[in-house]
N, C-alpha and C positions, 0 to 999 in steps of 0.2 A: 654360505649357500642359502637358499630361498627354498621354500616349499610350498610349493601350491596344490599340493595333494590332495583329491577329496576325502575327508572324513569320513572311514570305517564307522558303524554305528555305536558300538559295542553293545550293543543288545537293548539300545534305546526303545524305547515306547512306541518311538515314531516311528519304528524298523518295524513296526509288527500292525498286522489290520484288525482295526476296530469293528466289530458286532455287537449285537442286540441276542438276547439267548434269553425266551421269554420258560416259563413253566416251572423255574428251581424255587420248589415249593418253600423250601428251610434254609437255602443259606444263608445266610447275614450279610446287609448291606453296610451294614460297618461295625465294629470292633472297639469298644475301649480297653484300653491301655487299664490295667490293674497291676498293686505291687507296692512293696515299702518304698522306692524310686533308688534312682542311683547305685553305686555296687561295682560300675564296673570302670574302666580308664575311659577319659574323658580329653581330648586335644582342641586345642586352635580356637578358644572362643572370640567372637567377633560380634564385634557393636554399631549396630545400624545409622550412622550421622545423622541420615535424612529422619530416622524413628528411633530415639534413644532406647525404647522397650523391646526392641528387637535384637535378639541373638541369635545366632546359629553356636553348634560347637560339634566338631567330629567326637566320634567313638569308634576303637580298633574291632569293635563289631559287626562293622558297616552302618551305622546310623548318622545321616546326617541330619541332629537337631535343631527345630528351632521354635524359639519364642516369640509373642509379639505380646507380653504383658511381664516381661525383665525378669522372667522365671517363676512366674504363676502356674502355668501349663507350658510344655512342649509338646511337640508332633514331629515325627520323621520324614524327610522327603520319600516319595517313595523309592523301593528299591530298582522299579525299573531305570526311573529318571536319572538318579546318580545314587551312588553310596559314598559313605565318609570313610574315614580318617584318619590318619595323625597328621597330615599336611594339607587337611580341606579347608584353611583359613578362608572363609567368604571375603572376600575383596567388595567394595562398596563406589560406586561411579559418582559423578557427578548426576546422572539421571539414575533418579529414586528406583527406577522400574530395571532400570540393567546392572546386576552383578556375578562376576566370577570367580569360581574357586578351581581346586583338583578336584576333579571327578574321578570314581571308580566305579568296576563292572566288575564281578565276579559270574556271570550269568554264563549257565555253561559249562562250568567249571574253568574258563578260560579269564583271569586277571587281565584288566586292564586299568591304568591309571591315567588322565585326561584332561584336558585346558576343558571345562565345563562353562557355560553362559545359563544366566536366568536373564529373559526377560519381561517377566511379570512382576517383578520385584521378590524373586525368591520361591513364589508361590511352587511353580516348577523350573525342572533343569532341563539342557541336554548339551552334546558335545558339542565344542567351537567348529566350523569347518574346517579346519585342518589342526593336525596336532604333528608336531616336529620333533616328537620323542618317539613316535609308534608305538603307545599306549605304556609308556615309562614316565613321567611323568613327576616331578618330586616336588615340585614349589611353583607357585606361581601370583604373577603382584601386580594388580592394577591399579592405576593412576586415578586418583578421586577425584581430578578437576576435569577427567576423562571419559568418553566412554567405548576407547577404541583402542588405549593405551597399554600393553603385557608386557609384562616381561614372567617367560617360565625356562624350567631348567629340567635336564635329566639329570645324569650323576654324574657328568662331566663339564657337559655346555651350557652355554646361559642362551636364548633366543628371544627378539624382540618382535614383536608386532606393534601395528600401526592402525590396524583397521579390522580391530575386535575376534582378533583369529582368524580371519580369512587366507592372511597369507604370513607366514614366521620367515624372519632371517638369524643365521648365527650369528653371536656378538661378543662372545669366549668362550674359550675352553680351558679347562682347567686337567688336563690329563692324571697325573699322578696322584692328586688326593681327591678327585671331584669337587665339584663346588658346589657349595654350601651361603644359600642369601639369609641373613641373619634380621633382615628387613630392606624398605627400599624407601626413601624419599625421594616424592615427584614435586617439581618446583618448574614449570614451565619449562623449558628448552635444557633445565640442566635436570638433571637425573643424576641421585646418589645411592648404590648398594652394599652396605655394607658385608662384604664376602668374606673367606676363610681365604681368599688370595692379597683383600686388604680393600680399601675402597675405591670402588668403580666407579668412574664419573662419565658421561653422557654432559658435554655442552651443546650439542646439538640435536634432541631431541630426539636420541636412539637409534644416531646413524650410525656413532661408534662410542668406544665407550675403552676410556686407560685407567691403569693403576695409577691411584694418586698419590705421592709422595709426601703428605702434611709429615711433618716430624710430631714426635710428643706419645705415641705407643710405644711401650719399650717391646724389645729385641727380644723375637719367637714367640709375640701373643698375637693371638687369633680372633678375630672377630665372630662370636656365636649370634648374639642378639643385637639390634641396630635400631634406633628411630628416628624421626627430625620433626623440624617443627620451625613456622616461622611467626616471626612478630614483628611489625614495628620496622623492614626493611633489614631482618635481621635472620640471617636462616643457624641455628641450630643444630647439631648432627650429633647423636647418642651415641653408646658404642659399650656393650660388656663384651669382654675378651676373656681369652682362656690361655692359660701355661702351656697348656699341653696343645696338640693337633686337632685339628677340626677337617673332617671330609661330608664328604655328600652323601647326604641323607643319614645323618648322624641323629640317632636317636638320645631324646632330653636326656634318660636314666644315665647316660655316659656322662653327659655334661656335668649332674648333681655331683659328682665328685671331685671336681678338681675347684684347681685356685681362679678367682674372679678377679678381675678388674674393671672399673665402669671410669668411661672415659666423655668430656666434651668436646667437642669445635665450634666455634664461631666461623663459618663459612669468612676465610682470609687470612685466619687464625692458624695458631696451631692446636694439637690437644691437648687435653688438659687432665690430668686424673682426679678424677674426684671421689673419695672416698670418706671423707670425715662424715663422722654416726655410723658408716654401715658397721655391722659385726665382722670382725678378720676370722677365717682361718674353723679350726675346731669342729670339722663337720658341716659348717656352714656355708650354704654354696648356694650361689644366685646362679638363674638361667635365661632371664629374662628382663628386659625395659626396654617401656614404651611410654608413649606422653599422648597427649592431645595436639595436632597438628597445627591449632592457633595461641598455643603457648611457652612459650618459652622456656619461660623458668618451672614448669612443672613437670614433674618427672618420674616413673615409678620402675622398682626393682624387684622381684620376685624370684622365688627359688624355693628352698629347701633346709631348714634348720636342723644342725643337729639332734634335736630330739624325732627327726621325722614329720616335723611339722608345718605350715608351710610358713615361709616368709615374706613377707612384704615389708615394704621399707617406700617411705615417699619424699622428695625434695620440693619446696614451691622457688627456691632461693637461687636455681641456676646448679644446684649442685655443692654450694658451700656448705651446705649439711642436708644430713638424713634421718627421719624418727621412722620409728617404728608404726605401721600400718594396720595392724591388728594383732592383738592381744589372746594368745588363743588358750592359754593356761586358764580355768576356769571362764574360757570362755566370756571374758571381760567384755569384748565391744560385739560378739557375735550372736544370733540369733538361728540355732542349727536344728538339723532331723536328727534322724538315727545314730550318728557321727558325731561323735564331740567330748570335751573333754569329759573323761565321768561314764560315757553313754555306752552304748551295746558295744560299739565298735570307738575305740579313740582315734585322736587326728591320724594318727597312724598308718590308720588303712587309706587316707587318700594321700597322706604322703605330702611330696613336694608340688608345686604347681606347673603342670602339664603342658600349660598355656595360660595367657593373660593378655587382654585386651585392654586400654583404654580407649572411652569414644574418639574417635578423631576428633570433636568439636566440642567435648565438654571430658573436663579433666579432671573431674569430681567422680565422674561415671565409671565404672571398672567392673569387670567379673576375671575369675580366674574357676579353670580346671584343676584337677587333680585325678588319682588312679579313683574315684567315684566320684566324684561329685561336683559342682558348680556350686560357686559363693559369688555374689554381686552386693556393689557400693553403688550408691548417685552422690553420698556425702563426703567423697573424698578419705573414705577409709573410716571417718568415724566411728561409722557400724555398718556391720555386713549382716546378709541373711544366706542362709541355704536358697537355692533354688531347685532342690528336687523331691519338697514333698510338698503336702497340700498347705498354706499358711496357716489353715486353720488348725494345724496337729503339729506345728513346728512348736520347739522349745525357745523360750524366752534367753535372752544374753544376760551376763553376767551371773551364770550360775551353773551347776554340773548338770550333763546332759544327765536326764534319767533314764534308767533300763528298763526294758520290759516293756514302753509304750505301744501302742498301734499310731501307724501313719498311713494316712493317704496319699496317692500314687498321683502324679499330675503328668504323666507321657514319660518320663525322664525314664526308663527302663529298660537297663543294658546290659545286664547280666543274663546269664543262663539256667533257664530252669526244664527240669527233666521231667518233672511227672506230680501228678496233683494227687490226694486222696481226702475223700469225704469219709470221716468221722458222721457228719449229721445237714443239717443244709445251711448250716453257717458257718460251722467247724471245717476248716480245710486246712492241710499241711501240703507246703511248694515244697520241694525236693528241690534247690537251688543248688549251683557251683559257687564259691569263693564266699558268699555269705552264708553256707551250709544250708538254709531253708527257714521260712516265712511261715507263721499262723495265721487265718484271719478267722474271729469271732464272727462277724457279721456279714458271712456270706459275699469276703471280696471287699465289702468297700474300705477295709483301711486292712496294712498287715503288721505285723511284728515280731522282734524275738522273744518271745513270752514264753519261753523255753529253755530247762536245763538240762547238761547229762550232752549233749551232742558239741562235740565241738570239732572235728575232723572241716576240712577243706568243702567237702564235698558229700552231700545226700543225692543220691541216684534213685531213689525206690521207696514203696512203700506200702505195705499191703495191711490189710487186718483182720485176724480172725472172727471166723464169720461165728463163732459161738459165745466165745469171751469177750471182744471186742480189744484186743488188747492189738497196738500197730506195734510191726514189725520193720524195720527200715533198714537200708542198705548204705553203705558211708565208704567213702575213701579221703586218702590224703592226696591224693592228685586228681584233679579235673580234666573235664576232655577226654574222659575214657572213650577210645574208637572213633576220635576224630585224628585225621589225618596228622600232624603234628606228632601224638601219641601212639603211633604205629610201632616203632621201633624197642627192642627191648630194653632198652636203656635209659627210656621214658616211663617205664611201667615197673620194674624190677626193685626191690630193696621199698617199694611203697609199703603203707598199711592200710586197713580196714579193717571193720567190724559191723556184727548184726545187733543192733539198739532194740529194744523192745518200751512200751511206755502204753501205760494203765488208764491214763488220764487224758487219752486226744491229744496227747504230743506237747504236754507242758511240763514232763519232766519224762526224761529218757535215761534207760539204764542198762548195762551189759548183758546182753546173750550168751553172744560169743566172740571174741578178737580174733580174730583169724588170722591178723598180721597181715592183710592182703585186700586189695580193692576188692569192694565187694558192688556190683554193680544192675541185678535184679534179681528178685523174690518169687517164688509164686509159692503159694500152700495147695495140697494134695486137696481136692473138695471130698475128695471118698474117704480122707483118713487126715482130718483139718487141723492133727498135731505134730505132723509133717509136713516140712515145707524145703523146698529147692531154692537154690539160691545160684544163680553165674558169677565166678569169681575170675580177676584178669590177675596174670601173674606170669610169666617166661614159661615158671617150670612148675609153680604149682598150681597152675590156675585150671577152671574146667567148670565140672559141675560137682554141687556139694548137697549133699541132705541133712537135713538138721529133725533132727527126732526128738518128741516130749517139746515143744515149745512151747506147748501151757506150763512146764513145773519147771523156768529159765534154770533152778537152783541144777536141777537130774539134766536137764539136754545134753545131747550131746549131737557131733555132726560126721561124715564120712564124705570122703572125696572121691566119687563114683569113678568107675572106668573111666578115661576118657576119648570120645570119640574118635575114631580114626582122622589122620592126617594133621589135625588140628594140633597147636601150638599155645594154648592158654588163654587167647584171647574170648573168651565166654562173655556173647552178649545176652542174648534173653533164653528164662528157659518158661516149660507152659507144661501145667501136668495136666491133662483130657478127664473127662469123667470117667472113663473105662480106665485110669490110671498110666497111660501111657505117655512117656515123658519126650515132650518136640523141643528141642536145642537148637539156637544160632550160634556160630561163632563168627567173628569177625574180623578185620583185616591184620596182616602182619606186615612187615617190611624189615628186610637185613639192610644193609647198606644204602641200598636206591629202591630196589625192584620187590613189589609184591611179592611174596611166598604163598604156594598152594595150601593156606589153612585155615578157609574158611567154608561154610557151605549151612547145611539144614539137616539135622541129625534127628534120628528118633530111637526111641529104645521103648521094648514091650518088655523087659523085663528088671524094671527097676534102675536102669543105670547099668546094670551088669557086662551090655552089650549092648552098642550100637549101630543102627545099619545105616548107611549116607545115604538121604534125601535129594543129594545136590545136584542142583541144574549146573552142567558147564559154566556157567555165565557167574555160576555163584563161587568159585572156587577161590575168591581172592577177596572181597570185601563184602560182607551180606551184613544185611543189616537186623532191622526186627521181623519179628516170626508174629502173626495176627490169624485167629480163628474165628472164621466168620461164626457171627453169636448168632447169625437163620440157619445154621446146619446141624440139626439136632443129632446126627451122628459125629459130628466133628468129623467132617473130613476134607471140609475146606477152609485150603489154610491162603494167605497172600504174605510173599516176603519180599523184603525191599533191598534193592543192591546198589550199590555205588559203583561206579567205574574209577579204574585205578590207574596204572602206571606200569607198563617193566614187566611184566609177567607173560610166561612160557605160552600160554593161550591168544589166539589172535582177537578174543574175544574179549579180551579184560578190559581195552580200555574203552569200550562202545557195550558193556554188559550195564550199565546202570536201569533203571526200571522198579516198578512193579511185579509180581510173579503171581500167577495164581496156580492151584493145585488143589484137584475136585477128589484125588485119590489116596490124602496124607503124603504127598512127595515121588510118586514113582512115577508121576508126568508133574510138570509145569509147561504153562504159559505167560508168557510174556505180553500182561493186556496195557501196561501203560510205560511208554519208552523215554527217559529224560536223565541228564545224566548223574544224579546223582538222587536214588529216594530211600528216604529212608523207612517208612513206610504207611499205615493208611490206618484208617475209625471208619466203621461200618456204622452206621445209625443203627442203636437198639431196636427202634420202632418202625423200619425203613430199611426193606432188605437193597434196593435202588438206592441209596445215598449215599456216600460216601466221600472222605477228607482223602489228599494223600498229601504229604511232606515230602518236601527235597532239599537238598544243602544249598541249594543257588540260585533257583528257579522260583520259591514263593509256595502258596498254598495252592493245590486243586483240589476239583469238584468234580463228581458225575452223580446224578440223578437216574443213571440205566445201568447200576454199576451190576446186574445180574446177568447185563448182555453177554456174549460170545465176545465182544469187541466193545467197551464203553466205552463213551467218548468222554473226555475233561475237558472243564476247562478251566483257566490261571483265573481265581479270585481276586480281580484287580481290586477292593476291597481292604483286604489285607496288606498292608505296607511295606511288610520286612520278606528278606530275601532267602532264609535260615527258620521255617516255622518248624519244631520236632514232634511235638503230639497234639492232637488232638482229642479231644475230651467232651460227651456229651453229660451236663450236668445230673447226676443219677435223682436229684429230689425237684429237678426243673425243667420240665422234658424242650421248654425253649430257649435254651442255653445253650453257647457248644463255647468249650474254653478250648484256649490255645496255647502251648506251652514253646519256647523257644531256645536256639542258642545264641545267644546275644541280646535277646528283647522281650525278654521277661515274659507277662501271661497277658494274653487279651481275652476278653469276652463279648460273643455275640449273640444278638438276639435275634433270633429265627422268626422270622415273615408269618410262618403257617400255612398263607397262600401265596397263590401265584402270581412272584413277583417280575418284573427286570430288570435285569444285572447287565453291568457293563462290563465285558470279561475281552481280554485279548486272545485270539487262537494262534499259538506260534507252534504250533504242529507245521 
């Protein structure tokens, strides 16, 4: 079948009208990227033919990265344009200026995945005009001698185009396990894909396309990974296979464990195995080979070593043998950041290789992902470097990485971080996911783990007594507390946590209290500043806790207050008032499918004892953070941020997302800003009119009237990522506002002063 449908936007740029919005006196016209880099999973890097310095590479936090100096700096596409990946392999044309990948949309809260076109050479994206998966989307492969030539897939069908997306035909189906393209060589009229149904051949230029019967793969192996290459009137066809089963949209982590086979053809030939030098067996598991398209005999393998490490393995000889491509045991041929052997973090934490690229045109050139980080060769593996911190703070090869440095940030920044705290105007501690949390001595510009005593999964919080000066911090073993994934109790339950306390600005931390139990925000009493509240998540013990004497850690002790009606453990932020009065969120639960009613905005006037419900309807299934405006000298307006859900008893759950306000501590709200998913908002200290708001999908907004009856926002096109969660005005820089993220680390901007203009989209 044929489709000629027009292309749905998915929430493109171009879907939305552009304005001029002169007078926002503070916000920032743009944002750098700060952070020790890397951290989080990284897929699909790809190497630019026409620009060998150029790479893109997905991240499963929606960032689509990229380089044009081979990993000196990265920048994000924006979120509106497209998001990444584990399948956004950039695809590279014959014209410099057109290339395609999978596109993604989350904007909405509505996923979509998408045949994507740049045609500025990457600069920006947007959708192909028609997509023949209906935003499913799983693989897709263009022709370099091309610039009209697709081939994409859902989780069953393979579909060709001819003329750059305009119009897709079927050209298999693969029903019972989905198909799965393991790579594609385009050779003029004949077209080769190596599939999990076996290899697809196209002699006519992707009018149709058979299984081809070369003998020489033995009996029940699967083709995962595939390349070719021609020379000399000679075409090439690669081929790692697998023992086991291969389906569509089979993720790498499945592949690292079974048995490999890496195979040749000589296009008339049959196959051939070739294996002599690689390592057999023992943990050792390739996932990947690819070559450079004008050579032949060169050829490279990539995966997963037993020790967790990653492997590579290269051939120049056709395959008659293989050596080993880097040397990662003391770091022999490598030049690393934070990561390495020795260093804060070992090869460990990135694991096996995610993705791996070689340039189509130079087969010296290579980078490979991992679960953090990018490494790049031009020397044919001789030596590699890190690509995600500054080179001036990278560690030398041939030595153990050393701990405790500081790094500079160069964009690469995909982790999640929750909440910042200023020690002094240089001293700062990130409350980070999976790398626990980041120091910086000098105010941002370079960070590190220069810190002991914390080593949990996850730091969520972080306050400090305003007398002693001693921080208090919040820790769990699981991340993603109250993001939707973590809803359920089986995600949360049999976790730990504890309260860290540390004397020295967060370079040596030490036990409070263990709670045994995610512990996820702090606040200390102002009127009795050795008392402090603490939100703990847990099924059946989680709620609110007070912690008393937390100057004398040895005497503390804590108590786990009433817990508010309705509610179910999920405890996100609590906030004690001057007058002592203690305001609670709690937030979303899920049994099976469907929200449960226990969430909302609690208060208690007498200690925890009792609680009375604050909750707006809207808020009864996922609410988020609780914020008290710092212009209402009585505290008695508060704004809480709600997400819209799913399956729940109220007609209202799944269109309650927004902003709230409440001018009465909770016995009314308002709904001043409607989106679907926020999480909540920064009042300017010095600017009762300004103010941030955060959303899970939508991006950063702005309003400058935010005192109005009704203020207007609008999306900081500015800001790049789709997932910003706090914002932060620098307390010793009043033109600073930081920005903390799930998925893309901290940015920081510097505010105008006057009145500037900003280019903002209104998609109200």
């Amino acid at each position: 079948m044929t489709f000629d449908r027009p292309m749905y936007p998915y929430g493109m740029a171009a879907a939305f009208v552009l304005f001029l919005a002169s007078g926002f006196a503070a916000a920032p016209t743009s944002w750098q990227s700060v952070g020790p880099g890397g951290g989080g999973a990284l897929f699909q890097p790809s190497i630019n033919p026409h620009d060998g310095d150029e790479i893109f590479v997905g991240c499963d936090m929606g960032e689509l990265f990229r380089t044009e100096d081979f990993g000196q700096s990265w920048n994000p596409i924006h979120f509106m344009e497209t998001q990444g990946g584990r399948s956004s392999k950039v695809q590279f044309t014959s014209d410099a200026s057109i290339a395609y990948c999978v596109g993604a949309s989350t904007i909405g809260g509505t996923e979509a995945w998408f045949p994507a076109v740049s045609t500025d050479g990457g600069a920006t994206w947007s959708a192909t005009a028609v997509d023949p998966t209906f935003g499913e989307t799983y693989q897709l492969f263009a022709d370099p001698d091309s610039t009209t030539r697709l081939i994409v897939t859902d989780y069953r069908r393979m579909y060709y185009s001819g003329d750059g997306g305009a119009t897709f035909a079927e050209r298999w189906d693969n029903p019972s396990d989905g198909i799965h393209i393991g790579g594609v060589f385009w050779d003029g009229a004949s077209i080769y894909a190596g599939t999990n149904a076996g290899l697809l051949v196209s002699a006519n230029g992707g009018a149709s396309f058979s299984l081809d019967g070369t003998a020489g793969i033995g009996g029940g192996e699967t083709i995962f990974s595939f390349c070719g290459a021609k020379e000399s009137g000679t075409t090439r066809l690669w081929a790692m296979t697998a023992t086991s089963g291969v389906w569509g949209g089979i993720a790498v982590e499945e592949f690292f464990y079974w048995n490999k086979n890496v195979y040749s053809l000589d296009v008339g030939g049959t196959w051939i195995q070739r294996q002599t030098g690689l390592p057999a067996g023992d943990g050792n598991a390739f996932a990947w080979i690819d070559c450079a398209q004008n050579d032949i005999d060169t050829a490279w393998v990539s995966g997963q070593a037993a020790s967790e490490h990653p492997l590579l393995y290269r051939t120049t000889n056709g395959g008659a043998s293989w050596s080993a491509a880097i040397a990662t045991v003391g770091n022999v041929n490598v030049s690393t950041g934070w990561a390495g052997d020795g260093g804060d973090r070992g090869w460990w934490y990135g694991a096996g290789t995610t993705g791996f690229d070689v340039s189509p045109n130079d087969p010296d050139r290579a980078a490979f992902s991992d679960y953090g980080f990018v490494h790049v060769t031009d020397d044919g593996g001789t030596t590699w470097s890190q690509a995600y911190v500054d080179p001036a703070t990278a560690n030398a090869q041939g030595a153990n990485t050393p701990t405790r440095q500081y790094y500079g940030g160069i964009g690469l920044e995909n982790t999640s971080c929750w909440n910042l705290t200023w020690f002094d105007a240089d001293t700062v501690w990130a409350s980070f996911t999976d790398i626990r949390g980041v120091r910086t001595e000098d105010g941002g510009d370079t960070w590190g783990f220069d810190y002991s005593g914390h080593t949990e999964n996850t730091s969520y919080d972080c306050v400090i007594h305003p007398n002693t000066g001693t921080a208090y911090m919040a820790t769990s073993t699981v991340h993603d507390l109250h993001k939707t994934p973590y809803l359920l109790d089986s995600r949360i339950q049999n976790q730990d946590g504890r309260i860290l306390y540390s004397t020295d600005e967060g370079e040596t931390w030490s036990v409070l209290h263990n709670l045994g139990l995610p512990v996820f925000d702090l606040d200390i009493d102002p009127g009795n500043p050795n008392t402090m509240y603490a939100a703990v998540v847990d099924p059946s013990a989680g709620g609110i806790y007070r912690i008393d004497d937390i100057h004398t850690p040895g005497s503390s002790s804590f108590t786990h207050l009433t817990d508010p009606p309705r509610t179910q453990g999920r405890a996100y932020a609590v906030k004690v008032l001057d007058d002592g009065t203690l305001v609670c969120t709690f937030s979303g639960r899920r049994d099976a499918g469907s929200f449960t009613d226990s969430a909302g905005v609690f208060v208690s006037a007498d200690g925890g004892a009792s609680w009375a419900d604050r909750t707006h309807a809207n808020m009864h299934y996922y609410t988020k953070d609780i914020v008290v405006d710092p212009h209402d000298p009585a505290q008695n307006t508060w704004y809480a941020g709600v997400w819209g859900g799913w399956g729940g008893p109220a007609a209202t759950n799944n269109d309650a997302g927004g902003l709230y306000r409440t001018t009465d501590r909770g016995a009314n709200w308002t709904r001043i800003f409607q989106k679907h998913r926020v999480t909540g908002c920064t009042v300017n200290p010095n600017d009762a009119d300004e103010a941030y708001v955060t959303t899970e999908t939508e991006g950063l907004w702005y309003s400058d009237d935010f005192t109005a009856a009704t203020p207007a926002f609008s999306l900081l096109m500015s800001y790049p990522f789709g997932h910003p969660e706090k914002v932060f005005f620098n307390p010793h820089d009043a033109t600073e506002v930081w920005i903390t993220s799930f998925g893309h680390g901290i940015r920081i901007g510097q505010t105008a002063g006057v009145p500037v203009e900003l280019d903002v989209f209104d998609v109200d």
